[in-house]
N, C-alpha and C positions, 0 to 999 in steps of 0.2 A: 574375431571382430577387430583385429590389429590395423585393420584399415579405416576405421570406425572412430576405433577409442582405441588415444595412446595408451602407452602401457604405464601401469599403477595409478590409473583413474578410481579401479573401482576397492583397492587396498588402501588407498589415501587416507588417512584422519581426517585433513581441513577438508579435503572433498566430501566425507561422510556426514560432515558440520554443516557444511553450505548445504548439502542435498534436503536437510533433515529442516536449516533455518529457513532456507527457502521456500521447503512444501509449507512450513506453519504460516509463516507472513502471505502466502500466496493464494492460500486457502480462505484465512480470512478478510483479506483486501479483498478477494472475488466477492465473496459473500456479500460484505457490506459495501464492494463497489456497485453493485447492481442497484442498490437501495441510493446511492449517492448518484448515481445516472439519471433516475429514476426522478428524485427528488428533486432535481436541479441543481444540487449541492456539491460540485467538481469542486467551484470556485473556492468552500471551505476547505476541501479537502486539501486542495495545490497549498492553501495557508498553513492549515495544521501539519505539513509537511516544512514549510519552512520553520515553523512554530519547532516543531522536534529539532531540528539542525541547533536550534539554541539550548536546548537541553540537555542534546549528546555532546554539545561540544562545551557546556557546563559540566556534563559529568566526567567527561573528559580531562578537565583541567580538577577538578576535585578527586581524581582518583578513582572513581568508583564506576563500575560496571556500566556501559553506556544507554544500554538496553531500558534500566533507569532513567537517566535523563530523558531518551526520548519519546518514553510513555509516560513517564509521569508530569515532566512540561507539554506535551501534549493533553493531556487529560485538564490540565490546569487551566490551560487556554481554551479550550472546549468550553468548560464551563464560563470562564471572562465572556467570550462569546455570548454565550444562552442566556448571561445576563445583562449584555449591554443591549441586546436588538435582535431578537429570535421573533417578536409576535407579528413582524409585518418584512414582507419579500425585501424591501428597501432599508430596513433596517439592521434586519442580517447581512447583509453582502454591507454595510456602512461599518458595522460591528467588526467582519471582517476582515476588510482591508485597512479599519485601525489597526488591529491585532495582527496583523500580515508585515505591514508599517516597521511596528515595534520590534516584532519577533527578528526581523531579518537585521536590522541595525546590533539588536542583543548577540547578535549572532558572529557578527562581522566584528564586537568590542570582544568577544570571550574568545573563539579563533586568534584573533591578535594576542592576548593574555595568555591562550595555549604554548602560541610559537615564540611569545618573547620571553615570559617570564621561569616557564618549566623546559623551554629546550625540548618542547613534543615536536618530533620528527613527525610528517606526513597526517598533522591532524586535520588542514582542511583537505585532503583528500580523502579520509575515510571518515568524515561526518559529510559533505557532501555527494560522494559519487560512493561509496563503500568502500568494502575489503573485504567481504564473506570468508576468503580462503585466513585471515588473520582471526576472525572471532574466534576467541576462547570457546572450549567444550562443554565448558561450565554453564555460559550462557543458553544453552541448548535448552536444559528442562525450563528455564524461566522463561523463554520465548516461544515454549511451546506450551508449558501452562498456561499464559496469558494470552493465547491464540486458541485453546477448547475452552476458558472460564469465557471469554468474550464470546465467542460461539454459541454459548450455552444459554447467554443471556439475549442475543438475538434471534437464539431457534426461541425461547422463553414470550418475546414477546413478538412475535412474526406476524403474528393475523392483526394485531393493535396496527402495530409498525406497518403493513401491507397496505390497509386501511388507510392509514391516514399520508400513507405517500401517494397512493393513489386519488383520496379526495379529502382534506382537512373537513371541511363542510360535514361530508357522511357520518364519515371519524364523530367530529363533535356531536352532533347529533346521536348517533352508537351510545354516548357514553366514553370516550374512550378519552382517556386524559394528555389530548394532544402534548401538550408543552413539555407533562415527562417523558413520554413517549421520545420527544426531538432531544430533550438531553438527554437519554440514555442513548439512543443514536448517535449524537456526536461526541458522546464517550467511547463507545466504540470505534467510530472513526479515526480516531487519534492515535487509538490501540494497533488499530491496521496499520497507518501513515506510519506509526514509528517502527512497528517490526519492518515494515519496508523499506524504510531509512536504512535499520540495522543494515539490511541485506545489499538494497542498490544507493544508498545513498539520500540524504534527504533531497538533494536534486532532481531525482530522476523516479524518484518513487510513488508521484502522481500515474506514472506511465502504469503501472503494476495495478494502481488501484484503480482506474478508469479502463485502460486497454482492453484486458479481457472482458470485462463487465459488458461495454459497449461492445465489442462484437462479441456477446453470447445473446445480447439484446437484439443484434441484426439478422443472429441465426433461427433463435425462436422467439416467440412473440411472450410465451407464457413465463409466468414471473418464479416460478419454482423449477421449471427447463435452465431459465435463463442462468440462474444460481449455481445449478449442478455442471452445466457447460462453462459457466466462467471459469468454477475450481477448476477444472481438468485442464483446463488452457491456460491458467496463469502458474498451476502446478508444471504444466508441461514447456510453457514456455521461459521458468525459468529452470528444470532441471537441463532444456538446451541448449538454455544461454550457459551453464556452468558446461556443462559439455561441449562447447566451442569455445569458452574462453582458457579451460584448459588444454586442448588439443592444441591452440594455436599456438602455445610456447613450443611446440615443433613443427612448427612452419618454418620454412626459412631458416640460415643458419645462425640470427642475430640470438637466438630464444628468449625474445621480449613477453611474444603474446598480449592479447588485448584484456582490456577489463572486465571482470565480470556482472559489472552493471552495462558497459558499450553493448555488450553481446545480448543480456538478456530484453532490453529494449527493443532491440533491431529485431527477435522473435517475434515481442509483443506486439510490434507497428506493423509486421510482417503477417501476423495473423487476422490485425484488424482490417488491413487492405484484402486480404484472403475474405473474410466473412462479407465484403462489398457483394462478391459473386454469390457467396451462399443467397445472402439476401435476394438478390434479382431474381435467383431461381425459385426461392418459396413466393415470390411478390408472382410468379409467374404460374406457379400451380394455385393458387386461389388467392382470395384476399385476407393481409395480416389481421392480425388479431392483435388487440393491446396487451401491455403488458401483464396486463390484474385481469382477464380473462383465463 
């Protein structure tokens, strides 16, 4: 397979780090990106990614493990959200783009404070765009625990949550207690955003949690289909991305190689324009079905 994959891809540490951080972050971003498609809720999502960039790059500058910063200021800001303006469409996206506002200015003061005052080399590159092949090994079990405990609580409340993405109205009517419902959802979401961060950067880690989601939505209509073909595409389209961004440092005789967030994007954007066709051909064998069918 020497044509394939260069040699010591599949002996590598950092490369068995990235393979292992990137199935956790990709598994759950799919998951809960289907529900944030779904929901109408991108717009949060793209926030609480920049939201995380301030926490990683707080924990950054505090020494401590970043994977911290950026799910627990994620988490944080989740909640600011759900209590500034969660009960009415106009009030959350208002809520948001305060906290979106904030979050990236904090971001832009504590970066600065990184590079002036600690002498951190390379910090706004690996809180915005990543560095998967740099993460610690350490960080592995904690990015993967917090990738099945968020899982666990999503599979936990999947028919509430299903429910009321597909019709608040129904939901309340059910019984079903929308507004925790939506915070436990956007707790999770921030869980997803910042293992993503970890992996591709807070920049670029909208792409991971929307990309596959949306095109497993374009491939099947049904909302438990759509879940299990995300995971497999956002799994698969970044273990490609890590297997192209290493191969490319033998291209060429500079051995630069490209990023491992450039590469894995370009899969994701690459598969979403792929599901365009899928979609034409099932819109051609009969007619779709919604999602909560």
């Amino acid at each position: 397979m020497h044509w394939i994959v260069e040699p010591g891809f599949f002996t590598s540490g950092p490369v068995h780090t990235a393979l292992v951080l990137s199935a956790a972050a990709a598994v759950l971003s799919a998951v809960v990106g289907v529900f944030t498609v779904v929901r109408g809720q991108s717009f949060a999502g793209h926030a609480l990614t920049d939201v995380s960039a301030a926490g990683g790059s707080g924990a950054l500058l505090a020494g401590v493990d970043p994977v911290v910063g950026f799910v627990g200021f994620g988490i944080f800001a989740a909640g600011v959200m759900d209590l500034v303006g969660v009960r009415r469409l106009r009030g959350r996206d208002l809520a948001t783009g305060v906290v979106l506002g904030g979050a990236t200015g904090l971001t832009a003061l504590i970066l600065y404070l990184d590079t002036t005052s600690r002498a951190t080399t390379g910090a706004t590159q690996q809180i915005l765009f990543g560095s998967i092949f740099t993460v610690s090994q350490s960080t592995v079990p904690v990015a993967a625990g917090l990738s099945v405990a968020t899982l666990a609580v999503v599979a936990a409340l999947y028919r509430p949550l299903l429910l009321s993405t597909l019709s608040t109205d129904i939901a309340r009517a059910r019984g079903v207690p929308d507004r925790f419902v939506g915070m436990v959802f956007l707790g999770a979401l921030s869980v997803a955003v910042g293992l993503s961060a970890l992996t591709i950067g807070s920049i670029l880690s909208t792409a991971l949690l929307v990309g596959p989601a949306a095109a497993a939505l374009r491939i099947t209509g049904r909302m438990g289909r759509s879940v299990a073909t995300a995971s497999a595409l956002g799994v698969g389209s970044s273990w490609l991305g890590i297997l192209l961004a290493y191969d490319s440092y033998y291209w060429g005789s500079a051995h630069r190689g490209y990023p491992v967030s450039f590469c894995i994007v370009v899969v994701v954007f690459a598969v979403y324009l792929a599901s365009g066709r899928v979609e034409r051909i099932r819109r051609r064998r009969g007619p779709v079905r919604s999602a909560g069918v």
